[in-house]
ROBA-883061 format. One record per residue: x, y, z of N, C-alpha, C in turn. Coordinates in pm, whole numbers, plus 50000, padded with zeros to 5 digits. Each point is the difference from the previous one (the first is absolute). Layout:
XYZXYZXYZ
...
REM end
This chain:
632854382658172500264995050135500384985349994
501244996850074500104987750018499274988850037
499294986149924499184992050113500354992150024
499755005050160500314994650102499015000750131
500404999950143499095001250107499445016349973
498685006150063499655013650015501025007350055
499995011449912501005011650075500315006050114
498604992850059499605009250168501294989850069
499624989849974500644985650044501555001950014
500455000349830501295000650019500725010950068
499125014050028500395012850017500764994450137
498954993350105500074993450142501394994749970
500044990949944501084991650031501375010049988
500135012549845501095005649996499915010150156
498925003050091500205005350061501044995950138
498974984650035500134991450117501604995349980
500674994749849500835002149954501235003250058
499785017749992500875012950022499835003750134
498944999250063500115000150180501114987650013
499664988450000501084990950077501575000949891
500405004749933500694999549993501475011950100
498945009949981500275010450064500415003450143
498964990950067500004995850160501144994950022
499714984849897501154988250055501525009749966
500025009549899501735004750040500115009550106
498555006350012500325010650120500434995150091
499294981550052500454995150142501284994249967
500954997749879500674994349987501595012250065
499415011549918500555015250034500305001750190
498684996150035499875006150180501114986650029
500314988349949501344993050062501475005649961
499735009949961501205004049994501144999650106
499495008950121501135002750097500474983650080
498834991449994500204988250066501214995249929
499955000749838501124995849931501125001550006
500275017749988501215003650034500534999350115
498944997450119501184996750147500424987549969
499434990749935500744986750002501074997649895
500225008749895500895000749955501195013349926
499425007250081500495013550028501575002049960
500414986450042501845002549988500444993649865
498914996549903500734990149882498674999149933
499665009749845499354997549920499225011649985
500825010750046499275012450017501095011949975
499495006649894500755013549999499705012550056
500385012849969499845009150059498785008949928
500124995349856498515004649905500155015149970
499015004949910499945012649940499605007650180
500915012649977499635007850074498655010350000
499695000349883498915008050007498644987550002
500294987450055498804992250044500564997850149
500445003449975500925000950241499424984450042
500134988849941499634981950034501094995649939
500404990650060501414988249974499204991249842
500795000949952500024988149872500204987950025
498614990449946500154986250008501254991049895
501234998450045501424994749908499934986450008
498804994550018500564982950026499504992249805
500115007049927499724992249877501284999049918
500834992050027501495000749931499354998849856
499234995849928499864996449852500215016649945
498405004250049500155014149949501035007750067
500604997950089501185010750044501095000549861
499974985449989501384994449914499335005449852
498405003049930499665002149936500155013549940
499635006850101500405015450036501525009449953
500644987550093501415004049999500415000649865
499534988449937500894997549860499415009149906
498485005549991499765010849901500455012450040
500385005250096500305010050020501715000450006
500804991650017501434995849973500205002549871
498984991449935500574996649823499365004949880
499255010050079499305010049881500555003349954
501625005950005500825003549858500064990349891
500024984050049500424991749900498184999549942
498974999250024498575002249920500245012549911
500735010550037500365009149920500694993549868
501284993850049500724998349889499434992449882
499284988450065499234990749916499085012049926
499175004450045498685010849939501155006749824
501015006950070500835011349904500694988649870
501254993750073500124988549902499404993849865
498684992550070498774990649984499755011349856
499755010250065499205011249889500615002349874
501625002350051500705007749904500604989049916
500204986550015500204989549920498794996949916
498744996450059498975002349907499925006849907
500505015550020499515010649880500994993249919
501475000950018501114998049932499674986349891
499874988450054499794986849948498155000849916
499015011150069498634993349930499764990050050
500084993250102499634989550087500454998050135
499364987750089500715002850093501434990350038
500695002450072501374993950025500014996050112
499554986349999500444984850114501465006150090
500734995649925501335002450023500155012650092
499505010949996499935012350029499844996850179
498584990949998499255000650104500774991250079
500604988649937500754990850077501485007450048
500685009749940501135006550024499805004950163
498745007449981499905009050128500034990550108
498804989550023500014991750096501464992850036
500974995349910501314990850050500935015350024
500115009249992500825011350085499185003950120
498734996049987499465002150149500244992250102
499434985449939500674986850096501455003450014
500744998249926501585001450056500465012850072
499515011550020500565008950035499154998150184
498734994849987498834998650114500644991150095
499994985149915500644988250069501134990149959
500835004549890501424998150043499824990149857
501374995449994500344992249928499774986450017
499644993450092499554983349972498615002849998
499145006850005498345001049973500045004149865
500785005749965500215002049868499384986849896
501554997450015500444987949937498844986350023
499484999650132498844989750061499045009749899
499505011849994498664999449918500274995449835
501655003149963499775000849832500204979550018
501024993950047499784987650015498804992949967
499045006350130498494994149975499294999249908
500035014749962499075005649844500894989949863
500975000650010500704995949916499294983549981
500134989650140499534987449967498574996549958
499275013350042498315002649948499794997649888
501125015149887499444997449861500684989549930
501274993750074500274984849939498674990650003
499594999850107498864987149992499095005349925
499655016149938498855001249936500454999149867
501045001049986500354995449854500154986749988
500614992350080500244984549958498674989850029
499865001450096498974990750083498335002950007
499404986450028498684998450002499535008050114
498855001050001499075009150125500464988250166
500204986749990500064991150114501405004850022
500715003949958501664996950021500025017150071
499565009049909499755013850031499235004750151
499454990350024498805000850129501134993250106
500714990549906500574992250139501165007550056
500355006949910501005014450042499815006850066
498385009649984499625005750084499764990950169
499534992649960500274993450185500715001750068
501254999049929501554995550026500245014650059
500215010249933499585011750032499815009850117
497924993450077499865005650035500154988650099
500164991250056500404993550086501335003750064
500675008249900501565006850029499625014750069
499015007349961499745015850031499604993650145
498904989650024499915001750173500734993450065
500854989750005501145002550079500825009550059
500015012649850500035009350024500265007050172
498194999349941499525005950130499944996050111
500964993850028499784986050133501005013550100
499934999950094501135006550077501404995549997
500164980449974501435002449994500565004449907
499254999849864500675002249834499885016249979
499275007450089500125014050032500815009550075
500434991650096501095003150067501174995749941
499944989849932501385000449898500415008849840
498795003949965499915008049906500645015850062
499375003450114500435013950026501424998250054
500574988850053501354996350011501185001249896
499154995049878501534998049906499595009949886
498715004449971499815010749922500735012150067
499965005750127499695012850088499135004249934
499024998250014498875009349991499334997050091
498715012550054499505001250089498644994450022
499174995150077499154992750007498835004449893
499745015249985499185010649944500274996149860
501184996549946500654996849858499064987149938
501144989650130499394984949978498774998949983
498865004650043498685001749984499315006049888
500795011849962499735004749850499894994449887
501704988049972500384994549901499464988249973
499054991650139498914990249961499205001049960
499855013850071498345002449904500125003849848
501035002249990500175003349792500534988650009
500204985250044500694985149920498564997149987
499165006450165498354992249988498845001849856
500345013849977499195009349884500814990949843
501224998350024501024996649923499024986549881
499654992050105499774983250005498615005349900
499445003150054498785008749921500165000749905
501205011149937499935002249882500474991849861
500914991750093501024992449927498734985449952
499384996850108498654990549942499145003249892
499775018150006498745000249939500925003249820
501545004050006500224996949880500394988549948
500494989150084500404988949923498814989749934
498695004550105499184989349946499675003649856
499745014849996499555004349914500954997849894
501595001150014500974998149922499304985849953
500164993450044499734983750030499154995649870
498755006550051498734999549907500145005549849
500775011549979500235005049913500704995449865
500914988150083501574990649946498674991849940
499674993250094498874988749967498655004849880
500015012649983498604999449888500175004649907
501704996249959500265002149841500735009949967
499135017150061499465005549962501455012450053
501085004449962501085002650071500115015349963
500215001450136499965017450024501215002950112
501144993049935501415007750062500175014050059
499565009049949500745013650019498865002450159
499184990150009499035006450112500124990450130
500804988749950500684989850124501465003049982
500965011649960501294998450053500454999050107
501375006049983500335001850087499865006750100
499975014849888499765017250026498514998750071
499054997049958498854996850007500484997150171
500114989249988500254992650152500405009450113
501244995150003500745018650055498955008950081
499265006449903499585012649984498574997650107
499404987549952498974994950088500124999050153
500524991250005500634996150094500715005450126
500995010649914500545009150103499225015749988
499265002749972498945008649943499865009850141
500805009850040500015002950141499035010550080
499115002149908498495005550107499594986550049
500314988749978499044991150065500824989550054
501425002849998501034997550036500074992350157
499525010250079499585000050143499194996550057
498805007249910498395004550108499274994049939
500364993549875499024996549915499285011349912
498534995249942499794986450008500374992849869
499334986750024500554989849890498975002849864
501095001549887498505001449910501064987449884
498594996749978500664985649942500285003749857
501094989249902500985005449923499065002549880
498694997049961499245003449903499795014949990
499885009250122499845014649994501115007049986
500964992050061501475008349915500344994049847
499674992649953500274998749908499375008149885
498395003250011499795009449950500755011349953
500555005050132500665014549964500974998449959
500904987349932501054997349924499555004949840
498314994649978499715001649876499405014849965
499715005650112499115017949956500935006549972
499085007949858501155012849958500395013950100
500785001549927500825014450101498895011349987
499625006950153499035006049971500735013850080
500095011149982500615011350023499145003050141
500715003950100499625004250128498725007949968
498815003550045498935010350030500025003350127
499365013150043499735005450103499344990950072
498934991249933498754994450093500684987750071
500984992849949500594989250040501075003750119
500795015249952500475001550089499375004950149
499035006849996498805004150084499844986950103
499124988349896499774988350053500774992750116
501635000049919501004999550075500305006950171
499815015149932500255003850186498524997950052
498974994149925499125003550094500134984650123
500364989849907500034989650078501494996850086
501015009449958500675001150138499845005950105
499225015749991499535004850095499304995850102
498544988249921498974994150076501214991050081
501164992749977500454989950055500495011750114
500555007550000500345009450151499255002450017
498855000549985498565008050072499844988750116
499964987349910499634992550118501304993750119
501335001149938501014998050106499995013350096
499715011649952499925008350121498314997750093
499384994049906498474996950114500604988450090
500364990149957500154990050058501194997650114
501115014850022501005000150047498995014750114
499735002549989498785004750079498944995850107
499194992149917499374987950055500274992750133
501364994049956501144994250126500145006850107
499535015349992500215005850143498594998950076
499134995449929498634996650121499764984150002
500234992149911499454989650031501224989649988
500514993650086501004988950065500014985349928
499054999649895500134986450043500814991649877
501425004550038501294991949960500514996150110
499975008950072500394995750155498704993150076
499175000049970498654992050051500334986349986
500444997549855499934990849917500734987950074
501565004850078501294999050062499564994150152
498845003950031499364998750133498834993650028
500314986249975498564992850016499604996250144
500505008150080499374999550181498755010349990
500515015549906498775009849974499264998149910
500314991849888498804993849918499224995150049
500724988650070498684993150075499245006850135
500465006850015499075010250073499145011250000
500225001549809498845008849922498964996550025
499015011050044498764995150003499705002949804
498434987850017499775000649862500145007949893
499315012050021500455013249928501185000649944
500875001350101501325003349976501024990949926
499364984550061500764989849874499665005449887
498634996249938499835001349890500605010649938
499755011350060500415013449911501754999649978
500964994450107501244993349945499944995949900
498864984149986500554994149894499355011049849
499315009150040499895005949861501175010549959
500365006650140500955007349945501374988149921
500274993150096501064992649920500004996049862
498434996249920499944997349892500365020149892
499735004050115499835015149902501385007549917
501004995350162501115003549984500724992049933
499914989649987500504988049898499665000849850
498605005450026499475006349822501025013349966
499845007950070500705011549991501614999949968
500764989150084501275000549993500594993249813
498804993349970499884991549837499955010549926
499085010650019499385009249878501375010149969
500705003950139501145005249992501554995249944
499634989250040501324994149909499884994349833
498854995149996499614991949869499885013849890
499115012450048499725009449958501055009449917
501624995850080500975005649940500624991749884
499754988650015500484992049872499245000549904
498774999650015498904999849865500125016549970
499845010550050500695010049952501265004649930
501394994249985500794998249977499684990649827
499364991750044500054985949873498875007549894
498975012550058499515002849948500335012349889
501295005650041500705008249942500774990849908
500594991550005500644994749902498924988049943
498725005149963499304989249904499694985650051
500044999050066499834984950046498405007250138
499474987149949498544997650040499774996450131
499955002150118500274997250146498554993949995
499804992550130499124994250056499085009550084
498884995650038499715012450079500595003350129
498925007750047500815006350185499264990250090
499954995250081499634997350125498675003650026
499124992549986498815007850028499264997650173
499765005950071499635003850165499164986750030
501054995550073498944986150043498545003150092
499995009750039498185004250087499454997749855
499975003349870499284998549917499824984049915
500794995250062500214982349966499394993450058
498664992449960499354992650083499844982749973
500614997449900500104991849941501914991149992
500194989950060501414997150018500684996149875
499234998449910500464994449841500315016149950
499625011650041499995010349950501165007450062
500454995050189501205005550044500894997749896
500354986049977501414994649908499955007449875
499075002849942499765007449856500765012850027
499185006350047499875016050037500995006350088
500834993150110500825005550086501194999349915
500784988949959501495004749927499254985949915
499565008649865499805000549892501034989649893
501545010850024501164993449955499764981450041
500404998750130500084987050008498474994550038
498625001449973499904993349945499954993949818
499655008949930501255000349878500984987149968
500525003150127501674985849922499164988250084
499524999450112499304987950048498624992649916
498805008749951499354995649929500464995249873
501455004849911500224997349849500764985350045
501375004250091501054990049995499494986850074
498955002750125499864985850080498864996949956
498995009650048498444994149999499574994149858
500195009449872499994999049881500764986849942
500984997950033500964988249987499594988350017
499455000850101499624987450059498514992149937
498985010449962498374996650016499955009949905
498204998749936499915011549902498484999950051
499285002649924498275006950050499244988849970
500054991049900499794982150031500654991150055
500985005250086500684986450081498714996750081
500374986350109499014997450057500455009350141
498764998350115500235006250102501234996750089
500944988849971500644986750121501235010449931
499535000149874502065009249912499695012350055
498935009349987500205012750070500125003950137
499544989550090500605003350105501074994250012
501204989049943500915000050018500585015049966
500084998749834500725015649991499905009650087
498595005250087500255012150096500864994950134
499944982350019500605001050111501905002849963
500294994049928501315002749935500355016049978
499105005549949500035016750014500755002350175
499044998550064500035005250125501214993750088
500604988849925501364993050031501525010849979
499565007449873500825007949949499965012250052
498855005150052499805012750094500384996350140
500074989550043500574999250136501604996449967
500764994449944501474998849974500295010849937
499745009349899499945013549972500765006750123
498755001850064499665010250109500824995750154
500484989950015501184993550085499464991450075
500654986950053499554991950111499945004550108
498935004950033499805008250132498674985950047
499624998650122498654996450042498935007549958
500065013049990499185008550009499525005949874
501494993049891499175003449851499244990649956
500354987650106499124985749972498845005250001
499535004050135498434994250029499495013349932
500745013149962499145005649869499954999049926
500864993949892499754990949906499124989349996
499844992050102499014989749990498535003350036
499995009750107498565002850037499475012849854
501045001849901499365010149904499794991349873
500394986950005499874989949928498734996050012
499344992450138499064997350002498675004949987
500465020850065498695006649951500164998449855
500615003249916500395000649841498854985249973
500144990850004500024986249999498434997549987
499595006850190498295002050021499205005549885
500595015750002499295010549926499624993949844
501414992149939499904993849839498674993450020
500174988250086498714990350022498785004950007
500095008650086498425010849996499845003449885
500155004749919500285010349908499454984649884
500554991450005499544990649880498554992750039
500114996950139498644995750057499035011249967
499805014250008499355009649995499214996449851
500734996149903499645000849860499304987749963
499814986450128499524991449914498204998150012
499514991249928498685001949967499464997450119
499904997450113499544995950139499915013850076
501625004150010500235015450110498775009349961
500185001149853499305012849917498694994150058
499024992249934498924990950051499735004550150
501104999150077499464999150155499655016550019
501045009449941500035015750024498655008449936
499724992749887498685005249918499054996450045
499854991750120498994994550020499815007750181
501215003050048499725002450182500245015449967
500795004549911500685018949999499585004749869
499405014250081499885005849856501545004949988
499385012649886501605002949969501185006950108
498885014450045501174999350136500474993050093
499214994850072500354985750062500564988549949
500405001849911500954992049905501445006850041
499985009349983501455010550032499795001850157
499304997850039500115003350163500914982650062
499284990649950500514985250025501224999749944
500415003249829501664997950013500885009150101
499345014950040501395006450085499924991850165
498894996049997500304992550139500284984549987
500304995149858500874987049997501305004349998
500535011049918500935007149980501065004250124
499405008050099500515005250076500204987550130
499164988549990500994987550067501374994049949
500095004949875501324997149939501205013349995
499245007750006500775013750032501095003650128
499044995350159500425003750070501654991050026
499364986149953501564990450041501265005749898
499285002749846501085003149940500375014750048
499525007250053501015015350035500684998350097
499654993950148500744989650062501294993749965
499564992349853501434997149990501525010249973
499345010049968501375010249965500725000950123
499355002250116500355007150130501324987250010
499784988949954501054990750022501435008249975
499795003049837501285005949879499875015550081
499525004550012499905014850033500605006450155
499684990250048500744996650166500744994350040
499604988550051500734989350052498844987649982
500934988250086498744987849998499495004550128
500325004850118499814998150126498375013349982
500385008149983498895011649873498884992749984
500564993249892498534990949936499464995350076
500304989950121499514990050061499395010250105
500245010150008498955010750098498645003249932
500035004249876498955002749920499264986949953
500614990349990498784990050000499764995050138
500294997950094499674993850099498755014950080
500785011349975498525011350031498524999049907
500474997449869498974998649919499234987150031
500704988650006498864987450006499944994950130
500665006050065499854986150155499755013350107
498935007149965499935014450085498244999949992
499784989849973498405001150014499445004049874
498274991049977499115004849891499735015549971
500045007850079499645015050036501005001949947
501125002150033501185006550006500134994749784
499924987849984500304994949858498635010049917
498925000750080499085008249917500445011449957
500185010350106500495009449991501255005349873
500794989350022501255002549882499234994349834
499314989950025499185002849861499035010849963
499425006350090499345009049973500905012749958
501145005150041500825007049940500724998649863
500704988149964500374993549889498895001249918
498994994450026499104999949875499675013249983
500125011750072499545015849907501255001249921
501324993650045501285000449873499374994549901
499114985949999499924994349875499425006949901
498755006350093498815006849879500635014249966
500375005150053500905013349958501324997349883
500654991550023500894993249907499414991749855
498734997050019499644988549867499445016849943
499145008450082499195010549944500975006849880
501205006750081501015004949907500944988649893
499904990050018500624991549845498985003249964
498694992750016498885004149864499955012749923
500515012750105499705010749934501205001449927
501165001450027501064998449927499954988449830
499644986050028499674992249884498875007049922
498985005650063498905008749916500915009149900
501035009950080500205010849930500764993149871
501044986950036500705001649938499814993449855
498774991950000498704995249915499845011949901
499805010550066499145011949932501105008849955
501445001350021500975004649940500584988849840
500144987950006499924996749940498804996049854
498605003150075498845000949854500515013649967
500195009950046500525015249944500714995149891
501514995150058501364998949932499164991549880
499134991649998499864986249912499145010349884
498785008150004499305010249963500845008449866
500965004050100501145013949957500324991149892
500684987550010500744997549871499214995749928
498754989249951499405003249947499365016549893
499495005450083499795018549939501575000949930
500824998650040501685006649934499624987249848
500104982950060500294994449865498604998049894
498975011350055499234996949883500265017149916
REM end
């Protein structure tokens, strides 16, 4: 048994838990019809007939997400057949192969000057990773992405769909592969970079082909996600291993799960609104409590969900051709900890953010003044990343500062005074009862902050102004809910870190018995 609080204890909380979660979408559910009269004429389809309810259409990401796997599943085909049959042929895998497919996709998708604009770009990437220092290489990337959001400005968008002809649905596509692009092209040059610099020279795994192949690598082309150039590089060096049943198995099993959940989640949309909720901050703010909250959970759900489905098809894909994916998305209700969202939700980037910025900057003896520079510089790059919006500001910054809190706690917790004060007022459960209720004061602002990125700003500023300026009662109440997330959430990491403790003394055991 895990230790932790009594079982009776935690049983409560997974119960108390699963009632409010349940409620808050049921009341979120009973706003339905209010929704659709107010927007009845725009953001609403006609939906599966055998659920006889209109479909919630107001999420252009996943519409546009949707569209494109189900459009361009022949070309995941081609890559899959290709990918395979060059492997057997060559005994390895072929860059070149992977990069072929993607530039007849771009050009045939979006024309001949996106073309030419992506090989251009890529092209001045692996110049600077061959010639130039990491400062000159970084200062490129600025240059860069200071160019992608202009981009996105409406006038440089409206001139793009002007002299390209392409259609707004296009223009939106082909940023998000320059956006994924910037990604990849960083995480090989540094590494190129580093590689030039330690002597130690391994050409055939920084070419060209190499590059190419990375880079334009087209399961992740689109949807992502980013897996940084150390895990593809691997599968440059593994031997040729002949197809098995179990891999292929593996294979459909994790495309299947990815339609399991685009048909749950395209489902879903016919009872609960809130994309179009989202669109309507006159009925937000007129949710009663219940019903906010259970919004803002569905919104985090469907946002988990819409990741596992897209990310799910690339690491499936990368996993067929040998290369080591990052993990999936793991369900933020089970995240109670905000150092653990950035870990655990897209894996990939954090990956290229912890190696290329945080790592870069500070190491595990810098002093405290260098590590919080480095995270604030992190979170500089996740808001210009992610576009000059207001609204990626203040989630970026308000996920900075929980980030920021939680570190500080977390080092204060360990010094000879805290411990001193806790051994002396808490026993041991009450030791774990006092961190989830230090915890869950840091919890509630940081889940808060998503509703910023996840909504709107106008969103956010509903959910905090209900949460803190709505009375002590009313603030009790929402901690008393949050905190059965906390203890239900820390209960299952422990049990999970238990198991995975006890899978590894096995594994450690086994080889031993084999090497004696």
């Amino acid at each position: 048994m895990v230790r932790y609080l009594p079982i009776g204890e935690i049983g409560a909380y997974f119960a108390l838990n699963f009632i409010f979660l349940c409620y808050s979408s049921y009341r979120v559910f009973s706003y339905g019809k209010a929704i659709y009269r107010e927007n009845a004429d725009f953001g609403f389809s006609e939906g599966w007939r055998i659920i006889g309810r209109p479909k919630d259409d107001m999420d252009y990401e996943w519409h546009n997400w949707k569209n494109f796997l189900i459009e361009h599943a022949f070309w995941y085909i081609i890559h899959l057949v290709f990918g395979q049959i060059v492997r057997i042929l060559r005994q390895k895998p072929s860059p070149f192969c992977y990069a072929a497919i993607s530039f007849i996709f771009i050009f045939t998708r979006y024309g001949f000057i996106m073309t030419i604009a992506t090989l251009v770009s890529a092209s001045v990437f692996y110049g600077l990773a061959k010639t130039s220092s990491k400062a000159v290489f970084w200062a490129g990337s600025s240059v860069y992405l200071v160019v992608l959001n202009l981009l996105k400005t409406d006038a440089f968008f409206d001139f793009l769909t002007m002299h390209t002809r392409l259609g707004e649905r296009e223009i939106y596509e082909i940023l998000i592969v320059f956006a994924w692009k910037l990604l990849k092209c960083i995480s090989f040059g540094i590494d190129c970079i580093e590689d030039r610099h330690s002597g130690q020279s391994h050409a055939d795994e920084f070419s060209l082909e190499a590059f190419l192949g990375y880079v334009f690598y087209f399961p992740t082309l689109h949807l992502g996600p980013i897996m940084i150039y150390s895990r593809y590089r691997k599968s440059l060096k593994t031997e040729f291993s002949e197809l098995s049943t179990e891999k292929i198995l593996f294979f459909l099993k994790d495309i299947l799960l990815s339609i399991f959940w685009m048909i749950f989640l395209e489902g879903a949309l016919h009872f609960f609104y809130v994309n179009n909720l989202q669109a309507n901050e006159k009925i937000v703010s007129e949710l009663d409590s219940w019903a906010l909250y259970g919004f803002g959970y569905l919104l985090g759900q469907f946002f988990h969900i819409k990741y596992v489905i897209a990310y799910g098809i690339g690491m499936a894909f990368a996993r067929m051709d040998g290369i080591d994916p990052p993990r999936k998305p793991k369900c933020i209700s089970r995240i109670h900890l905000y150092s653990d969202m950035w870990k655990h939700f897209d894996h990939g980037l954090y990956e290229f953010l912890f190696r290329y910025i945080y790592c870069a900057l500070c190491a595990k003896t810098s002093s405290v003044g260098r590590k919080f520079l480095a995270s604030f510089l992190t979170f500089v790059f996740i808001f210009f990343w992610h576009g000059f919006y207001f609204y990626i500001f203040i989630w970026s910054l308000m996920n900075f500062l929980c980030l920021t809190v939680e570190s500080f706690s977390r080092q204060l917790s360990k010094t000879p005074g805290y411990r001193q004060f806790v051994q002396t007022y808490f026993r041991e459960t009450w030791e774990y009862r006092w961190n989830g209720a230090l915890g869950t004061l840091l919890l509630i602002p940081a889940v808060i902050s998503n509703f910023f990125f996840l909504a709107s700003y106008d969103v956010g500023v509903i959910f905090v102004q209900r949460t803190f300026c709505s009375g002590f009662l009313h603030y009790l109440c929402v901690f008393g809910g949050v905190i059965c997330i906390f203890f239900t959430s820390e209960f299952i990491k422990r049990h999970e870190n238990a198991l995975r403790d006890k899978n590894a003394e096995k594994m450690y055991i086994t080889r031993e018995i084999i090497t004696k």
